[in-house]
C-alpha positions in Angstrom: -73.0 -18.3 83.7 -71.9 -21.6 83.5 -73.0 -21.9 80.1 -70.4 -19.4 79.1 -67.9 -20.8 81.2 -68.2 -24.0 79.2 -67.9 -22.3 75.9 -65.0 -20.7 77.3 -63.4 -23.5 78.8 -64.1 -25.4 74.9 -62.8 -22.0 73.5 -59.3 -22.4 75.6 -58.9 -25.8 74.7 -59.3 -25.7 71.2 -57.0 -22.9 71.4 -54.4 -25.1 73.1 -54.7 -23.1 76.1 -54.7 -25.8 78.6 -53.9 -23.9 81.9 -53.0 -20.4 82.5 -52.2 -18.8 86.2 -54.9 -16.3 85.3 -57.6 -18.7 85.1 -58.4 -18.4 81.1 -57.2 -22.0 80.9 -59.0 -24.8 80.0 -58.2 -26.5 82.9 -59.0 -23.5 85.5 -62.0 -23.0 83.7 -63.6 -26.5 83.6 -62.8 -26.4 87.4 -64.6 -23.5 88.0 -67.8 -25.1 86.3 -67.5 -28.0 88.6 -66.6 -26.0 91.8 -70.0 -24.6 91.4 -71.4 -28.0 90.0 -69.7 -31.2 91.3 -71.8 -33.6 88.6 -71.2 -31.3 85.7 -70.8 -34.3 82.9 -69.8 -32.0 80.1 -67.0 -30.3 82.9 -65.6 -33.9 83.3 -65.1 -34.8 80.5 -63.6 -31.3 79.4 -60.7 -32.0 82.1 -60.2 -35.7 80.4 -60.0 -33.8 77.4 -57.2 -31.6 79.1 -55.4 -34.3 80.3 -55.0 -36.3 77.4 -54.0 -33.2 75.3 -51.4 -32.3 78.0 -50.0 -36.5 77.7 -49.7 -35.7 73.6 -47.7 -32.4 74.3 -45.9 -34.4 76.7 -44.4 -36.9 74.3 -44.2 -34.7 71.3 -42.0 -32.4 73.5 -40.2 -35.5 74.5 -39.5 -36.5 71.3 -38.3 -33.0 70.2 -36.1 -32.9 73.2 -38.1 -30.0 74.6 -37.8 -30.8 78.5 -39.1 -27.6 80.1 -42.3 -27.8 78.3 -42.6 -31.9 78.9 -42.0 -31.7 82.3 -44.7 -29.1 82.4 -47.3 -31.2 80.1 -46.1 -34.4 82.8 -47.4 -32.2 85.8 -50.2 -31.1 84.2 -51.3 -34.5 83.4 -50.4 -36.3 86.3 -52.7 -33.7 88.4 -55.8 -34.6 86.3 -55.0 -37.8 87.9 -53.6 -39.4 84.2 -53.5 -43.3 84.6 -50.0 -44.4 85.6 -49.9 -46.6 82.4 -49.7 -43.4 80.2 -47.3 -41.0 82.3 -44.9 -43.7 83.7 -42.9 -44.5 79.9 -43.3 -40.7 79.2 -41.6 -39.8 82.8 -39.0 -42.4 82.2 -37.9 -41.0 78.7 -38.0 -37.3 80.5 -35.4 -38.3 83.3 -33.6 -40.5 80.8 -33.3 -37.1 78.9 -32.4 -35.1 81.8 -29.2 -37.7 82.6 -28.1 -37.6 79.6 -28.8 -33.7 79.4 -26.0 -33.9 82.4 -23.5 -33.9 79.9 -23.6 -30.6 78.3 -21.5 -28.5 79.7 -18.8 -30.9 79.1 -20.1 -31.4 75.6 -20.2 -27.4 74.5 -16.3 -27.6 76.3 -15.1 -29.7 74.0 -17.2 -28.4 71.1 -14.9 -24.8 71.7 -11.3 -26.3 72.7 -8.5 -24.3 70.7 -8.0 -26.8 67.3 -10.8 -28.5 67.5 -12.2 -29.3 63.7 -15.4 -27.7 62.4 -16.5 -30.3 61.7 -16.0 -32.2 65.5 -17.2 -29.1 66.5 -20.6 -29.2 64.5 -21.4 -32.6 65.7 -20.7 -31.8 69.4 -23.0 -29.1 69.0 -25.8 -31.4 67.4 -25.6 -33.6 70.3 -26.1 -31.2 72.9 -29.1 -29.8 70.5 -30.4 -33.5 70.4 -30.3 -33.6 74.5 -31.7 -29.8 74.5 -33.0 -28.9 71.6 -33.2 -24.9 73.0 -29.9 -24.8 74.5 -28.9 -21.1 73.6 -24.7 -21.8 74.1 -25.1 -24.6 71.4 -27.6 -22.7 68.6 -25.2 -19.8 68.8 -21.9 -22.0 68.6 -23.8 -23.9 65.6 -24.5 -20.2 64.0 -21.5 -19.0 64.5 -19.5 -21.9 62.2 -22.4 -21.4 59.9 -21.8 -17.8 59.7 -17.7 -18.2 59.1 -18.4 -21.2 56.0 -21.0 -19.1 54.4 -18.4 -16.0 55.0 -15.6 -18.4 53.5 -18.2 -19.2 50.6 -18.3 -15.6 50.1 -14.8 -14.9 49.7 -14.6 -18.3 47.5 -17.7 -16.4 45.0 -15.3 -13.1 45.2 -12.2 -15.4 43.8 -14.6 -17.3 41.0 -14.6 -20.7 42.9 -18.1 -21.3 42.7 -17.2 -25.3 43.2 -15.4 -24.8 46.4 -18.1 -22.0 47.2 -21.3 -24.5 46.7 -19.5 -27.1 48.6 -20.0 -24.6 51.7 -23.1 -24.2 51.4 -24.4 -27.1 50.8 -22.5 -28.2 54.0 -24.6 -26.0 55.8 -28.0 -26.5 53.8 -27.4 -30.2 54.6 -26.8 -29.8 58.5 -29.6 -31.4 60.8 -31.1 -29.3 63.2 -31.1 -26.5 61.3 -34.3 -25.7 61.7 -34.6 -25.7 65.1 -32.4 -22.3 65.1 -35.7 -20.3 63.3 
């Protein structure tokens, strides 16, 4: 039994499954090897192996401005008892973020103020991406201007301007964070 508890625990793991409320993590499973053996080498070091993953999730979520799952990946590590010397930069860079993700809502307001340019408006809505990289209000402001230049770039095709037409799109080929909208 604890055998297969092993392999399972390995299984989650590998899978990047490294806790789960219903016990099929990695973490919950390596656990429940050493609940029923305390000096279970192979167990230990699975829950090293946990922690470490988690500290890497941690800071590439940081560094894709992914907070939620950071913060997550921060508890998680910091419960395997992760030394202070690996979570204490990554928890400073996650409450740096989440000051400066304090100014959003005022962001996205000025991003939609009557007269604002497309343009102003674009890079309004690419700072509050860099600061939240899933913030819903912001990817559906930044589709919508997409939407109306490829929709002007249309209507330029229908009157033979391809110049004027290309210059559209290539506006929004070239936009950052595009890809974070897929």
């Amino acid at each position: 039994r604890m055998n297969q508890q092993l392999e399972l625990a390995q299984q989650a793991l590998a899978q990047g499954k490294l806790s789960a409320a219903d016990g099929s993590g990695a973490r919950e499973l390596f656990e429940s090897v050493l609940a029923a053996d305390p000096d279970q080498m192979t167990a230990r070091q699975g829950l090293v192996e946990v922690r470490n993953a988690a500290l890497e999730r941690a800071q590439s979520s940081l560094s894709r401005h992914r907070l939620l799952q950071a913060r997550n990946n921060l508890a998680l590590a910091e419960s395997l008892s992760a030394p202070a010397v690996q979570l204490q930069p990554l928890q400073a860079r996650l409450r740096d973020l989440e000051e400066a993700s304090s100014d959003i809502p005022g962001l996205l307001a000025a991003a939609t103020v009557p007269g604002i340019t497309d343009e102003a408006a674009l890079a309004l809505f690419d700072r509050v991406l860099q600061l939240d990289a899933e913030n819903a209000v912001a990817l559906e402001g930044r589709g919508a201007l997409f939407a109306r230049w490829l929709g002007q770039a249309e209507a330029l095709l229908a009157a033979n301007n391809v110049r004027d037409a290309q210059q559209l799109v290539e506006k929004v080929r070239g936009t950052p964070w595009q890809d974070i909208a897929k």
